[in-house]
C-alpha positions in Angstrom: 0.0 0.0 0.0 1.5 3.4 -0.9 2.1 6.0 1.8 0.2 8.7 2.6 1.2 12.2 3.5 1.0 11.2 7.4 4.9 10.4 7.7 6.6 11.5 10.7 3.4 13.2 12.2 2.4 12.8 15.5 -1.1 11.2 16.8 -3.0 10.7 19.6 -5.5 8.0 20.2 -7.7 7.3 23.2 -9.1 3.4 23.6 -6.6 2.5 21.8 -6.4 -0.5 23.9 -8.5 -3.0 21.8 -11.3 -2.2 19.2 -12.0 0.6 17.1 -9.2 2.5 19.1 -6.3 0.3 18.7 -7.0 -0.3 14.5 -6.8 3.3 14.4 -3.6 3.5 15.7 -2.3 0.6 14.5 -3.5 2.2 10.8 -1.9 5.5 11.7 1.3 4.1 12.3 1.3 2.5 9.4 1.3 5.4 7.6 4.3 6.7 9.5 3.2 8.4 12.0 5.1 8.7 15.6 1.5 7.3 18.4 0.7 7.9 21.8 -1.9 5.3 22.9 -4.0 6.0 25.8 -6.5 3.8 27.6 -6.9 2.6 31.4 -3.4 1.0 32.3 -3.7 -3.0 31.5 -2.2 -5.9 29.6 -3.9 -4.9 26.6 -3.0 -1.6 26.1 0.9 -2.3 26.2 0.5 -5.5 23.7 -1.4 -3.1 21.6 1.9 -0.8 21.8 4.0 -3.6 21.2 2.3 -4.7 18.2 3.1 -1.1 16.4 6.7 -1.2 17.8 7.1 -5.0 15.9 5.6 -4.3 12.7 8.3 -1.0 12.4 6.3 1.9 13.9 6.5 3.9 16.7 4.2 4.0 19.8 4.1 5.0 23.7 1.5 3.6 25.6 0.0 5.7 27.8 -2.0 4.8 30.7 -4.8 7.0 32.1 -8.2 7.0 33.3 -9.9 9.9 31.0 -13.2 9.8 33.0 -11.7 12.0 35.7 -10.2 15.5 34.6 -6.7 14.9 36.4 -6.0 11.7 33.8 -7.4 13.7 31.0 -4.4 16.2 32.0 -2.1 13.4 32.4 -2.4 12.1 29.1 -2.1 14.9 27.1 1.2 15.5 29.4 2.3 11.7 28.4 1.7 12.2 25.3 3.2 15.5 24.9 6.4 14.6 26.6 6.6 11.5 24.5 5.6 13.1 20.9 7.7 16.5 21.2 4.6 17.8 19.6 0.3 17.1 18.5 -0.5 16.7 14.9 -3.8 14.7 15.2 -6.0 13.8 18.1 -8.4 11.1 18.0 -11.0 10.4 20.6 -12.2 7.4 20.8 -13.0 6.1 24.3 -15.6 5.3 25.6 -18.1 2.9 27.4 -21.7 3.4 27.7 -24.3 0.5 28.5 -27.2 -0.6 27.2 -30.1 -1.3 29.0 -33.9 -0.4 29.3 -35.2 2.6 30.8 -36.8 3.6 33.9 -34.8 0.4 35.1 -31.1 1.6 34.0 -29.0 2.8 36.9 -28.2 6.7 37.2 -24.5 5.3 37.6 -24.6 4.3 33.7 -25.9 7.6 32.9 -23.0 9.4 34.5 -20.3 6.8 34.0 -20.9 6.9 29.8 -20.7 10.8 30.2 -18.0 10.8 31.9 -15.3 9.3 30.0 -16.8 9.7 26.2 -18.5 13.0 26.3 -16.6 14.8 29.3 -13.2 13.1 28.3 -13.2 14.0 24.9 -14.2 17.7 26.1 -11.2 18.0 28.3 -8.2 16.3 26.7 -9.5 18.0 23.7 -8.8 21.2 25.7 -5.8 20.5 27.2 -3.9 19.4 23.8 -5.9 22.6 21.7 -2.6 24.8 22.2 -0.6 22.4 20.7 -2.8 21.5 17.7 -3.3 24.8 16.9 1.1 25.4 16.9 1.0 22.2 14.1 -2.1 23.3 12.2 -3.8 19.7 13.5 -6.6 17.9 13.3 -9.1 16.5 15.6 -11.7 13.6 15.3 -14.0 12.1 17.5 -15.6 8.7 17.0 -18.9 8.6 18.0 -22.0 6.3 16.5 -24.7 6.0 14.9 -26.7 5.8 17.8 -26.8 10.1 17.3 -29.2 9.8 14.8 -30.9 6.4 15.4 -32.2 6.6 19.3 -33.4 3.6 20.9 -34.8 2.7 24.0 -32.2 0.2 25.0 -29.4 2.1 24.0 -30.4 6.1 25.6 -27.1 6.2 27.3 -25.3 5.9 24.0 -27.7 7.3 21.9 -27.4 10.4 23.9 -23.6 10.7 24.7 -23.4 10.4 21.2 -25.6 13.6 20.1 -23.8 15.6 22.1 -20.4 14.9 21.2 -21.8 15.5 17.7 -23.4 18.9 19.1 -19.6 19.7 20.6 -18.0 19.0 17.6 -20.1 21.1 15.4 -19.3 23.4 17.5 -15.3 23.1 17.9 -15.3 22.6 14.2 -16.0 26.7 14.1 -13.4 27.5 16.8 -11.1 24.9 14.3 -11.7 27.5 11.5 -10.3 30.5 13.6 -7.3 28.8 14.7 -6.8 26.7 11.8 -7.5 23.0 13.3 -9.7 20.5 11.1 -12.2 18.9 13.5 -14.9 15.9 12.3 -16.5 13.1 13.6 -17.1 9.6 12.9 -20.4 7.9 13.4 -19.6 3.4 13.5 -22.4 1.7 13.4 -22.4 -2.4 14.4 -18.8 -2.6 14.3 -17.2 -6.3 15.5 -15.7 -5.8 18.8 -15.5 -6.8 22.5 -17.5 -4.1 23.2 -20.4 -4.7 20.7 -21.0 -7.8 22.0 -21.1 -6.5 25.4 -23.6 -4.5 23.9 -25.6 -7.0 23.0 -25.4 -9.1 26.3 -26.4 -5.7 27.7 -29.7 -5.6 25.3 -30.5 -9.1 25.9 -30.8 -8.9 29.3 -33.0 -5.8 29.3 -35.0 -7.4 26.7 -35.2 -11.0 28.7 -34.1 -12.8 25.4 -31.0 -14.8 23.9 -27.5 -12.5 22.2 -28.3 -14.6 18.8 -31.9 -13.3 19.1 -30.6 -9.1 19.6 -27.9 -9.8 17.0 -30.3 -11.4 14.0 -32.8 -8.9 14.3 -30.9 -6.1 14.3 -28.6 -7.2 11.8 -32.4 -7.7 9.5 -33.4 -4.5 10.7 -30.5 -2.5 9.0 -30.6 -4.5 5.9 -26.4 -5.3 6.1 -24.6 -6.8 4.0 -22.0 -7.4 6.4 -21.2 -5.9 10.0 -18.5 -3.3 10.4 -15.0 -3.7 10.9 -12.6 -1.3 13.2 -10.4 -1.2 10.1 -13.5 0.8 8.4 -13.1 3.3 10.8 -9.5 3.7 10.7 -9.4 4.2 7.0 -11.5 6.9 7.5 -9.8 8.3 9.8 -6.3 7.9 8.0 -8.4 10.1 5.1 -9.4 12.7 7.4 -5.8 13.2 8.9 -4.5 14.2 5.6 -3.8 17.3 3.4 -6.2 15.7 1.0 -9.1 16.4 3.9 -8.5 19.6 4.8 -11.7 21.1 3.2 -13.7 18.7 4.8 -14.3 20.3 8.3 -17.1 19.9 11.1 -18.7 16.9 9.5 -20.8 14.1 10.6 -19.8 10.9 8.6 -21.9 7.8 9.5 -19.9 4.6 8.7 -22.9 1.8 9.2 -23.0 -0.1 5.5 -26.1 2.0 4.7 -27.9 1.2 8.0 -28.9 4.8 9.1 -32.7 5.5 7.8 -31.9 9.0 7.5 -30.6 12.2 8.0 
């Protein structure tokens, strides 16, 4: 595969530990940039490291817990000690549950706000200084979920929307200080944490995973489930020269499975 204009660039990515996260930053390696990968410190997130660090690349792990505002600051200081320097910043963590309303604990509600919505916001703010000195980029992942609310997914449904809203909105503080800011929308992406998702649904639901999984799989009309190499491809797109027109939008990667706008 050719290069892209990304060599020696540096890139931040948060849940990079596994998923949609760590194909992102496995993909931006590739194309030669230096990484910083940030998730809550575990096994995972240093053998995601490793990974880059064997196939020729450069990456740091590290470890911080971005649903508190003292990690957020922490990582962008990890990161910022280990790069030299911000190009591109990619938010990606989070965690919000599934589960069916009134029932669903106010705990979920904060929790999934917390780190996606409120993490984003503050790394994001933290690192701004130093995009804006490298004319860099910014883009959140959230999910489809923005424009498709469900009743067993609010938490998510919701977090999303206003990461959306908060991106729209940076995207026209971007165009004063000359930072590129979208957002990804996934939609049923294979990963750990979709099937978690599912488990989550069945239980609200009082049915079997196989029985969540076929009929929403019929319900979008797929022909196949996402892939966190989907994402990344996008995202590899976005953080280059060739993008750089292409600023506070929305772009839903599902396989066609949002109804509408």
């Amino acid at each position: 595969m050719e290069m892209t204009d990304l060599t020696g660039r540096t890139a931040l990515v948060t849940g990079a530990s596994k998923g949609i996260g760590r194909a992102i930053a496995r993909r931006l390696a590739a194309e030669g940039c230096r990484v910083a990968l940030v998730a809550r410190a575990s096994d995972a997130l240093t053998a995601a490291a490793e990974e880059i660090v064997a196939a020729g690349g450069e990456a740091h792990a590290v470890p911080a817990d971005l649903s508190a505002e003292a990690g957020c600051l922490a990582a962008a200081e990890g990161a910022l000690k280990a790069l030299g320097g911000l190009d591109i910043l990619v938010n990606c963590a989070g965690a919000t549950r599934a589960g069916a309303f009134p029932a669903q604990a106010d705990t979920d509600w904060i929790e999934g706000f917390a780190l996606k919505f409120h993490g984003a916001v503050r790394l994001t703010r933290a690192l701004w200084p130093a995009l804006v000195a490298r004319k860099g980029t910014v883009v959140n992942i959230g999910g489809a979920a923005a424009y498709t609310p469900s009743p067993g997914f609010m938490v998510g449904g919701a977090v999303n929307s206003a990461l959306a809203s908060f991106t729209k909105a940076l995207s026209k503080q971007g165009l004063a200080d000359d930072v590129n800011v979208n957002i990804l929308h996934p939609g049923m992406t294979e990963t750990d944490r979709m099937e978690a998702l599912l488990v989550q649904e069945a239980e609200a639901e009082g049915c079997d995973v196989a029985e969540v999984r076929a009929r929403k799989s019929a319900e979008a009309g797929l022909r196949r489930l996402g892939q966190p190499e989907d994402v990344a491809e996008a995202v590899v797109f976005l953080c280059s020269p060739r993008a750089r027109h292409i600023q506070g939008v929305g772009l839903t990667i599902d396989g066609g499975a949002t109804p509408g706008l």
